[in-house]
C-alpha positions as CSV (number, residue, x, y, z in Angstrom):
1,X,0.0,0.0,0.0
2,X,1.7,3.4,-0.9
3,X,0.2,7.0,-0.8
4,X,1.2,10.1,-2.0
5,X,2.1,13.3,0.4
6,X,1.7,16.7,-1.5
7,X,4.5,19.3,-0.2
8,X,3.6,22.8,-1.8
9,X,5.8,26.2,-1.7
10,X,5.2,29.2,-2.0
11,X,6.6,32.8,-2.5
12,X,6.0,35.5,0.2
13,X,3.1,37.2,-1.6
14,X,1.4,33.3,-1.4
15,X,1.9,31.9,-4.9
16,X,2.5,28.5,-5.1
17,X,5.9,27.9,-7.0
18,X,5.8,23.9,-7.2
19,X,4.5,20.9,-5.8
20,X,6.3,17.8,-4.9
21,X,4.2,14.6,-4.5
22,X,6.2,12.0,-2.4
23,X,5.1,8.5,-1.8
24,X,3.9,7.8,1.8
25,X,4.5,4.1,2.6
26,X,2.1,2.4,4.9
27,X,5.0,2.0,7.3
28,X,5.4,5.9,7.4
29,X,1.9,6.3,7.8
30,X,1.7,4.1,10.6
31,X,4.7,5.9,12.1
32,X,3.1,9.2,11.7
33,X,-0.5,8.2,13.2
34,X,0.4,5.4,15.2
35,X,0.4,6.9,18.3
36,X,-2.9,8.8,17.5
37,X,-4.8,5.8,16.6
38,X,-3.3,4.0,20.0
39,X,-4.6,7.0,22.0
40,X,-7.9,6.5,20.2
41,X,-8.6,2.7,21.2
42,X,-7.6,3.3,24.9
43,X,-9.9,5.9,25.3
44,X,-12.6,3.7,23.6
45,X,-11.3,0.8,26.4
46,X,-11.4,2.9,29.0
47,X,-14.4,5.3,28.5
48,X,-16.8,4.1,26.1
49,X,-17.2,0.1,26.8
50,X,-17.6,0.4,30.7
51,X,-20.2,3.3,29.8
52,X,-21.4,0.7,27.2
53,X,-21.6,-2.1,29.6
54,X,-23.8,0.1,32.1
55,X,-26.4,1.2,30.0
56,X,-26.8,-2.2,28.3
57,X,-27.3,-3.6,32.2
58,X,-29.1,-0.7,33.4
59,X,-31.7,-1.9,30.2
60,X,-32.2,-5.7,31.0
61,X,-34.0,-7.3,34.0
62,X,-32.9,-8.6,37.4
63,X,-31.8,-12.2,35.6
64,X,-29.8,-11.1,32.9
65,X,-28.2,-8.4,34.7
66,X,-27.2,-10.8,37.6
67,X,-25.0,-12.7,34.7
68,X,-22.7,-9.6,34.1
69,X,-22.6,-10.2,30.2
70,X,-21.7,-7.5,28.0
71,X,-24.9,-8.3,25.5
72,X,-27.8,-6.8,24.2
73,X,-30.8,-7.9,26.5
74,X,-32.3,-11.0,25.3
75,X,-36.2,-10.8,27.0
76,X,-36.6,-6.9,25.8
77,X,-35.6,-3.8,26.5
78,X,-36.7,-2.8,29.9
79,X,-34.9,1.0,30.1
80,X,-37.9,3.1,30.7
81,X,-39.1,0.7,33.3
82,X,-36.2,0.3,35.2
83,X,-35.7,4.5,35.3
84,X,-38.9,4.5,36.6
85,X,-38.6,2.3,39.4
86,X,-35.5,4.0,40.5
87,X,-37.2,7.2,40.4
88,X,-40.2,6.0,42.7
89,X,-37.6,4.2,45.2
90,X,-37.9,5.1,48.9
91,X,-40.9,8.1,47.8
92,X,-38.4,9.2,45.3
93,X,-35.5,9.3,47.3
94,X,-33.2,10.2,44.3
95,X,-34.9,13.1,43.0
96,X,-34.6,14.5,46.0
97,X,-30.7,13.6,46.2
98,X,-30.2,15.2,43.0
99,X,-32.1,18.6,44.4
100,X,-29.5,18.6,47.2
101,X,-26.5,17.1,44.8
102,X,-27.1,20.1,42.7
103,X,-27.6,23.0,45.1
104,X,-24.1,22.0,47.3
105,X,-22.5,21.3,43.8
106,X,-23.7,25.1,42.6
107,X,-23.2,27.3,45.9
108,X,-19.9,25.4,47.2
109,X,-18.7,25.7,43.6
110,X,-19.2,29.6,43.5
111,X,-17.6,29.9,47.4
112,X,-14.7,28.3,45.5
113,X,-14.5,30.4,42.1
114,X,-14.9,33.7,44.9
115,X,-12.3,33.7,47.4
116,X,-9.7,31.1,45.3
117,X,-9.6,33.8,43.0
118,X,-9.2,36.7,45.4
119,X,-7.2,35.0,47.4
120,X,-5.3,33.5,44.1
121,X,-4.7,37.6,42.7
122,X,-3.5,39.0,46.2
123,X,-0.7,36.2,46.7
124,X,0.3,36.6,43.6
125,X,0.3,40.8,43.3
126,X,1.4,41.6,46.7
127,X,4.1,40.6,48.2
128,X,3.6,40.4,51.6
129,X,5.8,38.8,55.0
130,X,2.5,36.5,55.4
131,X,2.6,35.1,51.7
132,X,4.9,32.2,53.0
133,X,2.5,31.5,55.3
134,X,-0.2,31.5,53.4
135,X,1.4,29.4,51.0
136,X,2.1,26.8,53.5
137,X,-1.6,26.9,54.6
138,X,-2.6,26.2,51.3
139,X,-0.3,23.6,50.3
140,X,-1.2,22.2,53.8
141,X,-4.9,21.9,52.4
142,X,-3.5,19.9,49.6
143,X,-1.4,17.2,51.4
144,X,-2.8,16.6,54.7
145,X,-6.2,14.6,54.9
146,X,-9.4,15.9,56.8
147,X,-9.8,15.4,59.8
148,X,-13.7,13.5,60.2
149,X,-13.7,13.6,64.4
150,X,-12.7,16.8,65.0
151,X,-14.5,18.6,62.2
152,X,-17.8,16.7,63.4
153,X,-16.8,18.3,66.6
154,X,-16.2,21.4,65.3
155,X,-19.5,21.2,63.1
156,X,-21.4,20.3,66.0
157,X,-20.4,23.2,68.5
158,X,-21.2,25.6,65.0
159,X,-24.9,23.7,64.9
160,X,-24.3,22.8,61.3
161,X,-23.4,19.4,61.2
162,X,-26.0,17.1,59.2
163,X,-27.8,20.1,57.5
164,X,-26.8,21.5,53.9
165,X,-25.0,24.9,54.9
166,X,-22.4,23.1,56.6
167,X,-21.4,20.6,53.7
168,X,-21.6,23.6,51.5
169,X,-18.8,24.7,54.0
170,X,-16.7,21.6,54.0
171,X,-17.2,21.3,50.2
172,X,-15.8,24.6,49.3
173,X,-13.0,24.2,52.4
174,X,-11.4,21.3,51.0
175,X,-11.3,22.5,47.7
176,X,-10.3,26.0,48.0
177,X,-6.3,24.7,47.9
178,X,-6.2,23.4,44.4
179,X,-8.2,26.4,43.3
180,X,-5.6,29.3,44.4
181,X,-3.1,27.1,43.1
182,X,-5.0,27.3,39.6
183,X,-6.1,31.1,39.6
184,X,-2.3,32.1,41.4
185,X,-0.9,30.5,38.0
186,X,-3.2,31.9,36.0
187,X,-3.0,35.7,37.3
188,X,0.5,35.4,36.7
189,X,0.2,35.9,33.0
190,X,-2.2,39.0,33.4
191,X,0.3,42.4,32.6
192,X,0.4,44.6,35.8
193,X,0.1,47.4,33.4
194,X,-3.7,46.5,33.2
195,X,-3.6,47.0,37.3
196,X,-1.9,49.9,37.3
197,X,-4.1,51.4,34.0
198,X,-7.5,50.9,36.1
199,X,-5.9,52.6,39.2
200,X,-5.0,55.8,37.9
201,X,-8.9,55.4,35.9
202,X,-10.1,56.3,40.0
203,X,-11.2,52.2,40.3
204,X,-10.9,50.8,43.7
205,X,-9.7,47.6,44.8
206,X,-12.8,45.8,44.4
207,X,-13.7,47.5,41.0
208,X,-10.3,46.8,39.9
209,X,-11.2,43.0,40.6
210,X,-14.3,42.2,39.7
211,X,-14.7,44.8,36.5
212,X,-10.4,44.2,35.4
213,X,-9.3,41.1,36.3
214,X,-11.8,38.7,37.0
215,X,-13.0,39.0,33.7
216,X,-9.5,38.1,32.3
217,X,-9.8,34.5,34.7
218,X,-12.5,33.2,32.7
219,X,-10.3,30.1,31.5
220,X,-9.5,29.4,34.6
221,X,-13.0,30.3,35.7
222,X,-14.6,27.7,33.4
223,X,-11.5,24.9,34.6
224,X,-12.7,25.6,38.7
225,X,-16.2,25.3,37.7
226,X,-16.1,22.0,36.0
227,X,-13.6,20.1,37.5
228,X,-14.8,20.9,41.2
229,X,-18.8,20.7,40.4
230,X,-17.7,16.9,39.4
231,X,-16.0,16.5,42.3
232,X,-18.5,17.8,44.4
233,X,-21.3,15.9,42.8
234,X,-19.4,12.5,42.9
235,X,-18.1,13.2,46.2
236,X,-19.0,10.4,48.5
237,X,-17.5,10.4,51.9
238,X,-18.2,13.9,52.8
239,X,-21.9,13.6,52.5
240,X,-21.5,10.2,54.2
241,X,-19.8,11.7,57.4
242,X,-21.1,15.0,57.3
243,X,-24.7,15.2,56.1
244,X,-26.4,11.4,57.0
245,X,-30.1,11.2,56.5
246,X,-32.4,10.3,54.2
247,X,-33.7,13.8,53.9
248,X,-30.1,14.8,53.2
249,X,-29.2,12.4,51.0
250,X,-26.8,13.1,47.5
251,X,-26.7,11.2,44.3
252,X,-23.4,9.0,45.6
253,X,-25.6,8.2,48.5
254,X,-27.9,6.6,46.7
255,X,-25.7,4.0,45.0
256,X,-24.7,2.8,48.7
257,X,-28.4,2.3,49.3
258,X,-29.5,0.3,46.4
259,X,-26.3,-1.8,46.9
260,X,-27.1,-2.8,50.5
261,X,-31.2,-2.8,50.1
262,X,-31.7,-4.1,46.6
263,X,-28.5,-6.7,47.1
264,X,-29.9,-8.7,44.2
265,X,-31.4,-6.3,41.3
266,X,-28.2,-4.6,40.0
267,X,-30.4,-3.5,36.6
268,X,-31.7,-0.9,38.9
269,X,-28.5,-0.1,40.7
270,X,-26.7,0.4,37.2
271,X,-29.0,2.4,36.1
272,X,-28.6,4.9,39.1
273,X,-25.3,4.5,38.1
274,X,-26.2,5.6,34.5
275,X,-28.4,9.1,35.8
276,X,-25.5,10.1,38.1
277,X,-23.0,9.7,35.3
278,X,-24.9,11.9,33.0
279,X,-24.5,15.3,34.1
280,X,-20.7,15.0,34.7
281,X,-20.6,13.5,31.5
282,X,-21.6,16.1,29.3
283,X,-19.7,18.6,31.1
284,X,-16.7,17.3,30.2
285,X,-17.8,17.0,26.7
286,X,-19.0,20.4,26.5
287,X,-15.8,21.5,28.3
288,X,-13.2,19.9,27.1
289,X,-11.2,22.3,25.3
290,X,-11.8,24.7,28.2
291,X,-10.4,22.4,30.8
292,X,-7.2,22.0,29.0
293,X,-6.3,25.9,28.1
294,X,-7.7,26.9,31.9
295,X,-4.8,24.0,33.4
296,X,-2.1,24.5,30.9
297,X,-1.9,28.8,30.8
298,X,-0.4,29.1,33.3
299,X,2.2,27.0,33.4
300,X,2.9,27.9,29.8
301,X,2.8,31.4,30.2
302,X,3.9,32.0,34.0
């Protein structure tokens, strides 16, 4: 198998002068796309067949999903009955979990975006004798593991422990590291002439954040917001410590009751599966290209 590669050249005002048309072996091909067609089938392995294998279980009935076989159901396509069930479980325990999944994912997610990103432009604009604490602080937040015990304590003296404000707290707490981190980066590579431009304009340290440079973070801005709101909504063990109760209850929640109540109908335990994997789903394919430039600008340009 040989093909042909067309190498064109042109002058400076964009006339083509001549074309050369080299023969591209299939071994060159292979060289050239090789690793392109490898990254291709992994993420087919390792995204789209365990996504395949849910949905075909989450479709079949209590038998045939007890097997584990990746195959089309054999005795009909029970989807629509299966979502419904789920949905009616417990007095519709998991529309409720995804009312409360989706208000701690929105108001922890915008306590993040807020003070990361002030706190993300002061450290790296001034330079103050606290910034090495404040770095330590933060890197602190990133290496050493929450404390359940105490913070329960803590929670408890505050009167917010099992109720929705206070794992809005925790949420936004133990994510607020990673997010100066991101925003610090990415300040870096605003000009200080655009600082210095709005403070002879008569703006105001507030004005000069919010109308200057906050708009400039929306890279970033879009990064924090999807990567933590996926993290938030698939976040297990917080809820589990920190906000127990049914009337409480989050999406993750939900899968460790259908496992231990419902030991032997995993049809309807993969399709909860399926619903919670949805909306994190499509915000990675909606903001894909987003997530990369928000994490890579700032290492490229600082």
């Amino acid at each position: 198998m040989t093909l042909t590669r067309t190498i064109t050249t042109a002058d400076s005002h964009g006339r083509t002068l001549r074309a050369d048309r080299r023969p591209l072996t299939l071994q060159r091909f292979l060289r050239k796309y090789l690793l392109g067609i490898i990254a291709i089938l992994v993420s087919i392995v390792v995204f789209i067949v365990p996504f395949a294998f849910i949905f075909l279980t989450a479709a079949k009935n209590p038998a045939e999903a007890a097997l584990f076989e990746f195959s089309l159901p054999q005795q009909g396509w029970m989807l629509w009955e299966n979502l419904v069930t789920v949905l009616e479980t417990r007095d519709y325990i998991l529309v409720r979990a995804f009312v409360n999944s989706t208000i701690l994912t929105i108001v922890s997610v915008i306590l993040m975006v807020v003070f990361a990103a002030m706190v993300g432009y002061v450290l790296q604009r001034r330079k103050l004798r606290w910034n090495h604490l404040i770095n330590f602080f933060v890197l602190a937040g990133l290496i050493v593991p929450p404390a359940v015990v105490p913070t329960i304590w803590v929670m408890q003296g505050l009167g917010i422990f099992k109720t929705l404000p206070g794992m809005i707290l925790i949420e936004a707490t133990f994510g607020l590291s990673f997010c100066i981190l991101l925003f610090r980066a990415f300040v870096s590579t605003i000009p200080r002439e655009l600082d210095e431009a709005a403070i002879i304009d008569g703006a105001g340290p507030m004005r000069l954040f919010f109308r200057v440079v906050l708009p400039l973070l929306k890279p970033v801005v879009v990064t924090v917001i999807v990567v933590q709101a996926v993290a938030v909504f698939n976040d297990f063990t917080g809820p589990l410590y920190f906000l127990p109760g049914d009337a409480n209850a989050t999406v993750q929640l939900t899968l460790y009751n259908f496992s231990s109540q419902n030991p032997s109908q995993w049809n309807l335990l993969f399709m909860d599966i399926l619903l919670i994997t949805i909306p994190p789903l499509i915000l990675y394919i909606f903001f894909n290209r987003q997530i990369v430039a928000g994490m890579t600008s700032g290492a490229v340009k600082g």
